[in-house]
N, CA, C and O atoms as a GROMACS GRO file, in nm:
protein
  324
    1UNK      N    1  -4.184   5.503   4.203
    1UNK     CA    2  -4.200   5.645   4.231
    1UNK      C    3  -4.091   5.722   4.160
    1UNK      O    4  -3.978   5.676   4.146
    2UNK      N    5  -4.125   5.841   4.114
    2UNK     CA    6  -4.033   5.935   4.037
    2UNK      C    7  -3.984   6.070   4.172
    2UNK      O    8  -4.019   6.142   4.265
    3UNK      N    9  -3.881   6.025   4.085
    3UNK     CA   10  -3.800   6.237   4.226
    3UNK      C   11  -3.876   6.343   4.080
    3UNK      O   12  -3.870   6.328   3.958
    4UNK      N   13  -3.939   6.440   4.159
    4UNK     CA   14  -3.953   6.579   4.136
    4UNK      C   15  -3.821   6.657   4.074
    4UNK      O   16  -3.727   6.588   4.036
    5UNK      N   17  -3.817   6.753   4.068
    5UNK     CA   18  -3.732   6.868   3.962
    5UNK      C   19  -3.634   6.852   4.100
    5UNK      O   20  -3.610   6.731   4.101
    6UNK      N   21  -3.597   6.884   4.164
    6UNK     CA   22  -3.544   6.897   4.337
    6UNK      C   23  -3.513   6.771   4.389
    6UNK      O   24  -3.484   6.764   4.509
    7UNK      N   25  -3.513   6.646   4.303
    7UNK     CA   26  -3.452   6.522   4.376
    7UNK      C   27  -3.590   6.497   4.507
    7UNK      O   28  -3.524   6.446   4.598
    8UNK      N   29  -3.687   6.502   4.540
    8UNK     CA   30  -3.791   6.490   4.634
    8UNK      C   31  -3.862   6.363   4.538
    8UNK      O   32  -3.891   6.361   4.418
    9UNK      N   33  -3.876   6.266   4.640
    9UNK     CA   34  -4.027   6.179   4.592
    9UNK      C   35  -4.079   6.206   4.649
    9UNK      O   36  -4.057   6.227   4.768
   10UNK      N   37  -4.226   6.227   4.554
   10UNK     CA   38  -4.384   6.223   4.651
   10UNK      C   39  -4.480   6.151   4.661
   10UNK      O   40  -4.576   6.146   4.584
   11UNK      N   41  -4.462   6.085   4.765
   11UNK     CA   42  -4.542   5.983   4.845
   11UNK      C   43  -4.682   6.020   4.881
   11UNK      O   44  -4.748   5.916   4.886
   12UNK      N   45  -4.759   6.129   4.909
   12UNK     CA   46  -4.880   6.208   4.929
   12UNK      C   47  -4.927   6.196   5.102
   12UNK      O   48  -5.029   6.206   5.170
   13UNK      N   49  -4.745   6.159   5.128
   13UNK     CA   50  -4.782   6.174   5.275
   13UNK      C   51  -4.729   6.325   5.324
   13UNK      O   52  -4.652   6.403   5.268
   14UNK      N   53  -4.819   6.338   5.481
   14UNK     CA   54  -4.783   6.468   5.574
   14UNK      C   55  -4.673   6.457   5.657
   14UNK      O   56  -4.679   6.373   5.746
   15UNK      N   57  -4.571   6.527   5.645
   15UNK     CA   58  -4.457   6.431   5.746
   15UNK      C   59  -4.414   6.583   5.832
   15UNK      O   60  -4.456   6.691   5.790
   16UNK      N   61  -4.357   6.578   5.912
   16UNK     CA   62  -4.327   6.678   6.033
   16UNK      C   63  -4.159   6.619   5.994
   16UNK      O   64  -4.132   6.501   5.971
   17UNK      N   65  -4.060   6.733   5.994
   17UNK     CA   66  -3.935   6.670   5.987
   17UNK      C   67  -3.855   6.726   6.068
   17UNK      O   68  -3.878   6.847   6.062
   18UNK      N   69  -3.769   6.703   6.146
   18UNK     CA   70  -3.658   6.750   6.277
   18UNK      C   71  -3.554   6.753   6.198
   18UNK      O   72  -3.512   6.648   6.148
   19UNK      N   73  -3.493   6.877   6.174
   19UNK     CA   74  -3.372   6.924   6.124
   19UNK      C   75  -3.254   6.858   6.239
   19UNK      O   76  -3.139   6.844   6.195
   20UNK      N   77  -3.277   6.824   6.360
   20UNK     CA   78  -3.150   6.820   6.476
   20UNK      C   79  -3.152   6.670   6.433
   20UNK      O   80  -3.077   6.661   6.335
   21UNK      N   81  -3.213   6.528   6.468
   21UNK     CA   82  -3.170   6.440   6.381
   21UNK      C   83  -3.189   6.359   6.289
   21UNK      O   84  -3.160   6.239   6.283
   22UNK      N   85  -3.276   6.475   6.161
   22UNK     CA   86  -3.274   6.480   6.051
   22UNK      C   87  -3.377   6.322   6.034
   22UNK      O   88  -3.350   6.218   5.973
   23UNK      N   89  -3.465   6.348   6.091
   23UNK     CA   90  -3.614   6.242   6.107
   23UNK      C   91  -3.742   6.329   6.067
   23UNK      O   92  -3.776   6.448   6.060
   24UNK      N   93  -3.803   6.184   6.040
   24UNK     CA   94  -3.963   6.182   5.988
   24UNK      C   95  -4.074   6.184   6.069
   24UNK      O   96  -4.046   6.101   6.156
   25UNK      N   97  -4.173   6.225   6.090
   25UNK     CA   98  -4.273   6.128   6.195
   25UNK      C   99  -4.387   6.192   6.106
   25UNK      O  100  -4.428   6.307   6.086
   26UNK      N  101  -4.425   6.043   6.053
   26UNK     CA  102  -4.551   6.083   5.994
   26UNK      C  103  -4.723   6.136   6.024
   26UNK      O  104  -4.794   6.067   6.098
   27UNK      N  105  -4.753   6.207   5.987
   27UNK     CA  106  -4.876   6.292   6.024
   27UNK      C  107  -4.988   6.256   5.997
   27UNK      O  108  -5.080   6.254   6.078
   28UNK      N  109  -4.996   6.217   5.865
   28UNK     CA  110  -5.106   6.221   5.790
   28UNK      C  111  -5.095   6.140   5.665
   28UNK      O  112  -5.004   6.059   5.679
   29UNK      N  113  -5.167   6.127   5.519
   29UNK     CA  114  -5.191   6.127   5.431
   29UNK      C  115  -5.328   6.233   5.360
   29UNK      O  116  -5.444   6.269   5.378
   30UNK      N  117  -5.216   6.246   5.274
   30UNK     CA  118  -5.312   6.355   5.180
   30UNK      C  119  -5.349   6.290   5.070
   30UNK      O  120  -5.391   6.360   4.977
   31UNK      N  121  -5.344   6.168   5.056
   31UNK     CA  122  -5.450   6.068   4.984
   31UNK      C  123  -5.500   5.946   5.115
   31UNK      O  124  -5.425   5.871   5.178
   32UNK      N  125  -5.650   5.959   5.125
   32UNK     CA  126  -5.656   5.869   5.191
   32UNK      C  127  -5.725   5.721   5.164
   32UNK      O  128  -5.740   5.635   5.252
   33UNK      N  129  -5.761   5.709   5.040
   33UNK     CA  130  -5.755   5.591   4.976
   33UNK      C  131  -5.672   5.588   4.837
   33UNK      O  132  -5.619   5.674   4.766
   34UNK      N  133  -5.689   5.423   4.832
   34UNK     CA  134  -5.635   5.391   4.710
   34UNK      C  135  -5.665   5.294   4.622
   34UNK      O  136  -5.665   5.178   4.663
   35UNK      N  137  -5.690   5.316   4.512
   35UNK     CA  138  -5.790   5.235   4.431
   35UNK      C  139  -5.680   5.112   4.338
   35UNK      O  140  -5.609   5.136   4.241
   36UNK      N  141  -5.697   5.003   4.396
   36UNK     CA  142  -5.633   4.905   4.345
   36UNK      C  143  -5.682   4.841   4.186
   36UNK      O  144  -5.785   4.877   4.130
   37UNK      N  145  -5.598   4.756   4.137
   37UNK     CA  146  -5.588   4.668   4.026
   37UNK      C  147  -5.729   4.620   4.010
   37UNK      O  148  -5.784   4.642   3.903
   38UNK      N  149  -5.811   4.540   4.133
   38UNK     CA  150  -5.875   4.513   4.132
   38UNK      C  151  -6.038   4.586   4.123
   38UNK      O  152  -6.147   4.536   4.151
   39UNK      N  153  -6.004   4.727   4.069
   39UNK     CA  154  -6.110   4.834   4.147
   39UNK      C  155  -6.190   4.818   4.239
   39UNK      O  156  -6.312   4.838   4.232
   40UNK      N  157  -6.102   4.763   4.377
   40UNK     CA  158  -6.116   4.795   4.490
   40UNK      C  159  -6.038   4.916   4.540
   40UNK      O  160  -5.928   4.939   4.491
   41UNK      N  161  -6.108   5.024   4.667
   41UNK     CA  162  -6.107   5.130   4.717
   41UNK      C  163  -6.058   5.066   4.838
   41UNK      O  164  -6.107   4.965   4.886
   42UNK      N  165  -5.936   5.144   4.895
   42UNK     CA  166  -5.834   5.060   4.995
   42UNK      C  167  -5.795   5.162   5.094
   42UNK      O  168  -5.686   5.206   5.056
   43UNK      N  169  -5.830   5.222   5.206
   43UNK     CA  170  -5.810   5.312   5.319
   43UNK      C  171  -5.680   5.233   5.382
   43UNK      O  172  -5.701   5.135   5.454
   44UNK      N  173  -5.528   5.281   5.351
   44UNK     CA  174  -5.447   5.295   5.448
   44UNK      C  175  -5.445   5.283   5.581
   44UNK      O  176  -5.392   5.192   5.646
   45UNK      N  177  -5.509   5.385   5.624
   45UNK     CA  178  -5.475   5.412   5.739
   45UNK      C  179  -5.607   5.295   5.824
   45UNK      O  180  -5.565   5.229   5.919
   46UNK      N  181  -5.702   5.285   5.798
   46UNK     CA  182  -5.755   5.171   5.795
   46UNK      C  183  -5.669   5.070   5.832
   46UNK      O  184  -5.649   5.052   5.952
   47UNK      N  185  -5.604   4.989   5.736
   47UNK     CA  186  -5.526   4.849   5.763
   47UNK      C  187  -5.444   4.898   5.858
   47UNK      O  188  -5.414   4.809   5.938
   48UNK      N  189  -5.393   5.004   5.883
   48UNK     CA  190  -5.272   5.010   5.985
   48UNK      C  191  -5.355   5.035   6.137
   48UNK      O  192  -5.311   5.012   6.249
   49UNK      N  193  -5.469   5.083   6.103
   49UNK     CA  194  -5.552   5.073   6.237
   49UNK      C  195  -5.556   4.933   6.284
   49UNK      O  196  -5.544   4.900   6.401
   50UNK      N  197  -5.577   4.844   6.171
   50UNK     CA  198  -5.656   4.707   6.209
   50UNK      C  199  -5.529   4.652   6.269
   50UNK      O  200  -5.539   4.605   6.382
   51UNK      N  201  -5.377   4.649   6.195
   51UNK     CA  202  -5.277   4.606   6.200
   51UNK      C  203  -5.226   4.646   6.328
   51UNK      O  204  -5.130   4.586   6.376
   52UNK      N  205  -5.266   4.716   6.370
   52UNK     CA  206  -5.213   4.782   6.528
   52UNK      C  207  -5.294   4.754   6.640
   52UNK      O  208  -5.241   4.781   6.748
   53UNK      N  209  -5.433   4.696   6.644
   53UNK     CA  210  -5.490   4.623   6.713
   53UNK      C  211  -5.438   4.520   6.765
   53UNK      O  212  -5.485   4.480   6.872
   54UNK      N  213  -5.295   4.431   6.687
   54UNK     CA  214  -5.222   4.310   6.706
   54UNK      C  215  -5.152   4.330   6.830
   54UNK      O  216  -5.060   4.409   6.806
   55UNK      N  217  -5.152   4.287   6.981
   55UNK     CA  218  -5.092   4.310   7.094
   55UNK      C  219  -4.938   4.340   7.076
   55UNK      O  220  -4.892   4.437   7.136
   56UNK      N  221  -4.841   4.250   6.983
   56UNK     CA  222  -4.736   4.295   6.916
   56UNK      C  223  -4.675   4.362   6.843
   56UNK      O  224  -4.556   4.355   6.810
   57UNK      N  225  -4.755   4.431   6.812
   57UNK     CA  226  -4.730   4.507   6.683
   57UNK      C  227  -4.733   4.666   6.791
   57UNK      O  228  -4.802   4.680   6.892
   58UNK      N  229  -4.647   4.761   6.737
   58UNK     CA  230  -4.600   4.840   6.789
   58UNK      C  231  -4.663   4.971   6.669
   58UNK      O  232  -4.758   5.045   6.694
   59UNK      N  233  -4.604   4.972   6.577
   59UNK     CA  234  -4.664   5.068   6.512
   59UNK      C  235  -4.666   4.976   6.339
   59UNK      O  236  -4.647   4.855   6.348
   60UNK      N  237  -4.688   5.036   6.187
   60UNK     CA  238  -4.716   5.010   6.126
   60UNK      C  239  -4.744   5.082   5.981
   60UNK      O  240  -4.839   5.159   5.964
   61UNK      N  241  -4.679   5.057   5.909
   61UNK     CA  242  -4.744   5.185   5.765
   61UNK      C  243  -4.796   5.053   5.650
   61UNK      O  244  -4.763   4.935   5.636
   62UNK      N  245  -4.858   5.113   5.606
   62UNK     CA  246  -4.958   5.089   5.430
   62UNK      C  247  -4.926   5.164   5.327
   62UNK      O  248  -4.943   5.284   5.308
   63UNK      N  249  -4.879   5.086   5.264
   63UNK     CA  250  -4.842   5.171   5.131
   63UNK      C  251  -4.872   5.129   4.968
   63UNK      O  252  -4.816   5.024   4.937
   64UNK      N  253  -4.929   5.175   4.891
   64UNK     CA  254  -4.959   5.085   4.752
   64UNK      C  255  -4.948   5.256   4.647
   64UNK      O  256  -4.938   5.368   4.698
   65UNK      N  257  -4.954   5.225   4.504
   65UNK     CA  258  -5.007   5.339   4.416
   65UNK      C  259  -5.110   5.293   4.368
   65UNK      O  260  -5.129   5.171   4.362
   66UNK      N  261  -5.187   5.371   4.330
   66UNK     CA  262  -5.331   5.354   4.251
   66UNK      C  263  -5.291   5.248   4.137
   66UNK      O  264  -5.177   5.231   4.094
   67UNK      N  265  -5.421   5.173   4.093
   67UNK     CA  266  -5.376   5.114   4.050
   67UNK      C  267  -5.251   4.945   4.072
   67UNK      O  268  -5.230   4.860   3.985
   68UNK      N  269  -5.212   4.948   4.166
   68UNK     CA  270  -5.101   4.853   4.247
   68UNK      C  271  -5.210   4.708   4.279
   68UNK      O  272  -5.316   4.701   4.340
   69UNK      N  273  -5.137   4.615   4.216
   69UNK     CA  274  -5.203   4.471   4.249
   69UNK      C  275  -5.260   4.419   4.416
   69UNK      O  276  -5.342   4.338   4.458
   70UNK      N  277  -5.178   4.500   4.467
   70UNK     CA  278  -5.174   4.432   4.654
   70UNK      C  279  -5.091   4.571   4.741
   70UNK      O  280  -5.031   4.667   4.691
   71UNK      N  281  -5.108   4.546   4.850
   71UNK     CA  282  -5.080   4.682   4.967
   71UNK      C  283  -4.924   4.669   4.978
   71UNK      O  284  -4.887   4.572   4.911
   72UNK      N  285  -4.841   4.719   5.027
   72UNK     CA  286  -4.727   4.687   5.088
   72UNK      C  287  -4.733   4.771   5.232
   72UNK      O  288  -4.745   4.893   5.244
   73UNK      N  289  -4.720   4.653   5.357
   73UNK     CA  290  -4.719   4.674   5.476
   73UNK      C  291  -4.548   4.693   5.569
   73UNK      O  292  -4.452   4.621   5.540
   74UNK      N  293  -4.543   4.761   5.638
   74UNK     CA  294  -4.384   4.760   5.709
   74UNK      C  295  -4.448   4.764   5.859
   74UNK      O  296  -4.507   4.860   5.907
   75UNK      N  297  -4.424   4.648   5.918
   75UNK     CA  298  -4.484   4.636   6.063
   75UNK      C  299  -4.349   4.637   6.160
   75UNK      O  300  -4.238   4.595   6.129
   76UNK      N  301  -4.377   4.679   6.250
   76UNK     CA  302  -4.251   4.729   6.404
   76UNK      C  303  -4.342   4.620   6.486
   76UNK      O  304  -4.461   4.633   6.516
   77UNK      N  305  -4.265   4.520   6.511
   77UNK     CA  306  -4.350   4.448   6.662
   77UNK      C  307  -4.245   4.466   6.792
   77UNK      O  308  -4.128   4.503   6.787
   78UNK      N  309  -4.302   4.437   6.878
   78UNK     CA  310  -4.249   4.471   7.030
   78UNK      C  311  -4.146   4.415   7.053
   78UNK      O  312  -4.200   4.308   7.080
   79UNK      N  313  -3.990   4.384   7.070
   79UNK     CA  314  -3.899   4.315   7.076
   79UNK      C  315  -3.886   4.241   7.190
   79UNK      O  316  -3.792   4.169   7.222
   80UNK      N  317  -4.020   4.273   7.267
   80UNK     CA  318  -3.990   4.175   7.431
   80UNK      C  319  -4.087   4.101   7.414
   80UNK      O  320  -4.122   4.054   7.522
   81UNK      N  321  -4.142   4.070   7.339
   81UNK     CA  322  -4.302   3.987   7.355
   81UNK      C  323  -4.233   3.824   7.279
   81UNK      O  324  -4.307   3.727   7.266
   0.00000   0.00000   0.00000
């Protein structure tokens, strides 16, 4: 990923940001697929649906660029389970 004129990367996500302690909580995507290496068509938010079905798994993001061989996943599981 490249920073913008302003030092910003853009990810083509919707994020809500709290100036008090200076956090993210993501909203949305303003791309909601992504067309892989393989020209396969790949819904995000999809895998993180499926990925959150897992009784352990707490929350979850999907991330790839067009074009990108394979997804990259960041999974939170439950620390008491």
């Amino acid at each position: 990923m490249e920073q913008d004129e302003k030092g910003y990367i853009n990810t083509g996500d919707i994020v809500l940001y709290n100036p008090k302690d200076r956090s993210l909580v993501l909203l949305d995507r303003s791309k909601n697929f992504i067309k892989l290496s393989s020209a396969m068509w790949v819904s995000p938010t999809e895998v993180e649906f499926v990925l959150c079905k897992c009784p352990i798994v707490q929350q979850s993001f999907v991330w790839a660029e067009n074009g990108a061989d394979f997804l990259v996943a960041i999974v939170g599981v439950q620390s008491d389970m």
